[in-house]
N, C-alpha and C positions, 0 to 999 in steps of 0.2 A: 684962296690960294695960301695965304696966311699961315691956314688951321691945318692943309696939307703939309707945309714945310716943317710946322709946328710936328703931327704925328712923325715923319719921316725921323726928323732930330731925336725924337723920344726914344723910337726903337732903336737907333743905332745907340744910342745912352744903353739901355735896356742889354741889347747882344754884347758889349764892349763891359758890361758889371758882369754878365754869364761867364764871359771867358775868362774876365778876372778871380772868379769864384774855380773854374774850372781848371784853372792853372796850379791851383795849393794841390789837385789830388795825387801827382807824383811824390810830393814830399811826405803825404799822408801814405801813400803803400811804402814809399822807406819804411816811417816811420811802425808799420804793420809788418812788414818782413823783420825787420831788427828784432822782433818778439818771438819769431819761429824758435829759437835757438835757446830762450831761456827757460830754465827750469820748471817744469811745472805746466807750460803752454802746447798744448792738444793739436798735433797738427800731422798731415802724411804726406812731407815732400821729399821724394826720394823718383831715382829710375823706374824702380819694379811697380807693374800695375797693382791696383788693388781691387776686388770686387765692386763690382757697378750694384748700387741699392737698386733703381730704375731698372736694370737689364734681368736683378733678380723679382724684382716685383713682374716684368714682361714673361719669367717662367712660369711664374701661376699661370698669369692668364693663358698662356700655349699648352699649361698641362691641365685645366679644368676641363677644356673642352676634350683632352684625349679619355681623359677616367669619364666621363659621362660623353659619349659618342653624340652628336645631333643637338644637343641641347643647345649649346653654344657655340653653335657653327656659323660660319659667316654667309654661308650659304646651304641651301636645301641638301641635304643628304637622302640617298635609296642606295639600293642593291648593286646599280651602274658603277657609280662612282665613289661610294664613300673608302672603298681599298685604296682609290689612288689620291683621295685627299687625306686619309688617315697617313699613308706613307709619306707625305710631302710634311705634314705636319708633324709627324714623328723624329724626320728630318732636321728638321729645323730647331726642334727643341734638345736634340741632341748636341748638334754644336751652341744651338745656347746655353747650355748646364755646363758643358766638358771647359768651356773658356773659361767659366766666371768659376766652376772647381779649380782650376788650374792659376787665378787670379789667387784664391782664397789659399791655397796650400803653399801656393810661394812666398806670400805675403808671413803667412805666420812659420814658413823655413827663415827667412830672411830677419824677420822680428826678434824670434828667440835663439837665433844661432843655431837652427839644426844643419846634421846633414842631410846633403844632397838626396830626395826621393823621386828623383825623374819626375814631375809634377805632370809634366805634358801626359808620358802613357799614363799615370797613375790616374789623372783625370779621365781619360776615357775610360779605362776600364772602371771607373766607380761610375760614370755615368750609361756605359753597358750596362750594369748591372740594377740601374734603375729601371732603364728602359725593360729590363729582359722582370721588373718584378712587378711593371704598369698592370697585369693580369689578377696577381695579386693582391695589389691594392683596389682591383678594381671590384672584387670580390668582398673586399672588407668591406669597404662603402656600401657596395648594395645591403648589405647585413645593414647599416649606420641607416641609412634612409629606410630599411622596412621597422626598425626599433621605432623611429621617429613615427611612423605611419602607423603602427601600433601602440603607441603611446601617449597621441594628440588628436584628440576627437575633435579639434579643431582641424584638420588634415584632410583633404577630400581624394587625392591620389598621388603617387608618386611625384610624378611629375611637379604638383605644387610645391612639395619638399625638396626637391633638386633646384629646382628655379629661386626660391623664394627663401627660404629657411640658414638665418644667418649661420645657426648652427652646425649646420651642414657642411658649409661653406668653411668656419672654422676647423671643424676635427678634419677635410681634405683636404687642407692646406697641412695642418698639423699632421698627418699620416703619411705625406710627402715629404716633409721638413726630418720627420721621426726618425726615417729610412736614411736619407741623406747623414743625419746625426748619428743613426746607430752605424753608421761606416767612418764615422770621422771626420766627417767636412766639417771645417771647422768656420765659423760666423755665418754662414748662406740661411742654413738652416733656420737662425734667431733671425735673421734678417724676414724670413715668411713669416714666422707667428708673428710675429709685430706686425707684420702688415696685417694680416688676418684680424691682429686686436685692435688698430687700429680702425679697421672700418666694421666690426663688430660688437668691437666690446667686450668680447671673449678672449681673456691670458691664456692660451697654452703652450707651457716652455716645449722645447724641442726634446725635452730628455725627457720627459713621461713617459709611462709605460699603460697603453691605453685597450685594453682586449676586444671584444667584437662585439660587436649589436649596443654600441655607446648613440645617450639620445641624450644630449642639453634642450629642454624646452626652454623658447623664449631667448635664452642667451645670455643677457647684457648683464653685464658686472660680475661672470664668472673668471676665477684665477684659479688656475691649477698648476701649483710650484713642481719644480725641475725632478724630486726625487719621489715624486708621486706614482703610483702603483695601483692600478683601478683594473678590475676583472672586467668580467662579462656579461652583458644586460643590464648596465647600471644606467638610471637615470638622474641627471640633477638640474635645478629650478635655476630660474637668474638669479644670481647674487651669490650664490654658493662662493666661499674658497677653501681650499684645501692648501693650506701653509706651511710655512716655520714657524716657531716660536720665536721671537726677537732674539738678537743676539747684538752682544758688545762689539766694539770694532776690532778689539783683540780676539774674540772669539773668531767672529766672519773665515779667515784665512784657515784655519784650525777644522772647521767643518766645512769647508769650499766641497770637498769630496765624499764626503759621509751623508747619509741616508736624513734628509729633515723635512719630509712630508708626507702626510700619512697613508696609508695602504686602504683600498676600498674593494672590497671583497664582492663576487658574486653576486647578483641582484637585489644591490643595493640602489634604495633611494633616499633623494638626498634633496630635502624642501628648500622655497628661496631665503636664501639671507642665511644659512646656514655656515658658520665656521668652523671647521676640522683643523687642529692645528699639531704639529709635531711629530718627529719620525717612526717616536714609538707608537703614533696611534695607529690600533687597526681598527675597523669599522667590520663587525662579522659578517657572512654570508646572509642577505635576507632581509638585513634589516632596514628600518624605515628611523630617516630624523628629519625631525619637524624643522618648521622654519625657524628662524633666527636664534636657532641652538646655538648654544657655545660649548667646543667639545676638546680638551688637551687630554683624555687619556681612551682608552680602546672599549669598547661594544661588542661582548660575544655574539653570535648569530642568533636570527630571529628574534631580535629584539628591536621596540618602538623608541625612540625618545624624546619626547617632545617639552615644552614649557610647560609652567601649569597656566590655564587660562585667566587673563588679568581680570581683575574687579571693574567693571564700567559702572562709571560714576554719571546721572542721570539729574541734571537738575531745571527744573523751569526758570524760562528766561523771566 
């Protein structure tokens, strides 16, 4: 009876320290709000909404499964049905875009002092204008997936490349993102590739300019900066980047707008660990660079450029 009374005493000791503890955290959120206001501290408390990260990561997933019909369906698609789950689903991603466009353009009206652009119609109509161009994106990807299937004799059919192939996956998030970016939404767009590279591994900024039948084998650790310029039937290994050249903090501001990553021509390939760095570089039509090249100036076409092969040094134990 003792050792009962004994525990009973303990916990209420025990509950009666919790709440003691639990009573500082109103003084500790003062003391966290009083910081919203100075200088310097990163914060977005205001009336006006702002884009949902979560609701724009929930756009991918409602727009993969529309660019590749069945694959990613929650349930069985045929001939029956699949018009009136396409329409339902089509649906629904439309007011998902037009709100979180509409979040994203007032946010940065309200930020930088513009005026007034009816943000509500201006969001539907950019987001019409996706939906009306899902055909043509869907068209590029099929080119994207037969590059891949033609280009990885690791590959057994389509389908394995749709399902399975991070890259894929990347460049139609990114071809999504691209579209949205080349109309002006402004953060949604950066807001996709990140996710993209987040569960990838693959950087590609939204402002690249990417041409048809593009095939990253393998994926992981490729970056392709913002004023990059890549034709058509180009291939590159993991690790590849296509950069800037570093710049001073003075400089940064001064070139925010101007052209600082290089241009990649026509059926080029591009081995892993390979660096391409700078605005003036171009890469010719055709040509091949070797792995772990390091490259700051331009490649006429048809041309190879590789390392020279290192000396291996062979000694017994």
């Amino acid at each position: 009876m003792m050792e009962e009374e004994n525990a009973k005493k303990h916990c209420r000791e025990e509950i009666i320290a919790t709440q003691k503890h639990r009573s500082r955290l109103p003084l500790l959120v003062d003391r966290i709000v009083e910081q919203y206001d100075k200088k310097g501290r990163l914060h977005h408390v205001g009336p006006e909404p702002i884009p949902s990260r979560r609701a724009i990561i929930d756009i991918i997933r409602k727009t993969i499964p529309i660019l590749f019909p069945g694959f990613f369906a929650e349930k069985r698609l045929d001939e029956i049905n699949h018009r009136y789950y396409l329409g339902e689903q089509v649906m629904e991603l439309f007011d998902a875009i037009a709100i979180q466009i509409q979040h994203a353009i007032r946010h940065d009206c309200i930020r930088f002092n513009r005026p007034c652009v009816h943000c509500e119609d201006l969001s539907q109509e950019i987001t019409l204008g996706f939906i009306e161009n899902i055909p043509e994106l869907q068209k590029t990807l099929s080119k994207d997936v037969r590059a891949a299937f033609e280009g990885d004799p690791a590959s057994r059919h389509f389908d394995e490349i749709i399902f399975c192939y991070p890259g894929l996956f990347a460049v139609a998030v990114y071809r999504v993102a691209h579209w949205l970016h080349t109309n002006k939404v402004p953060l949604i767009p950066r807001i996709m590739t990140e996710y993209a590279h987040s569960l990838t591994g693959i950087d590609i900024h939204p402002g690249v300019v990417i041409g048809e039948s593009f095939f990253m084998d393998h994926g992981t650790g490729i970056v392709i900066g913002e004023t990059t310029t890549i034709g058509d039937r180009v291939r590159l290994y993991q690790g590849v980047t296509l950069g800037a050249l570093s710049l001073s903090k003075d400089e940064c501001p001064l070139l925010r707008d101007t052209k600082r990553h290089p241009t990649i021509e026509d059926d080029v390939i591009i081995y892993a660990n390979a660096t391409i760095l700078g605005g003036q570089t171009v890469i010719g039509a055709r040509s091949t660079i070797g792995g772990n090249v390091w490259l700051t100036e331009s490649i006429p076409p048809d041309t190879s450029v590789f390392l020279k092969k290192p000396e291996l040094v062979m000694k017994n134990k």
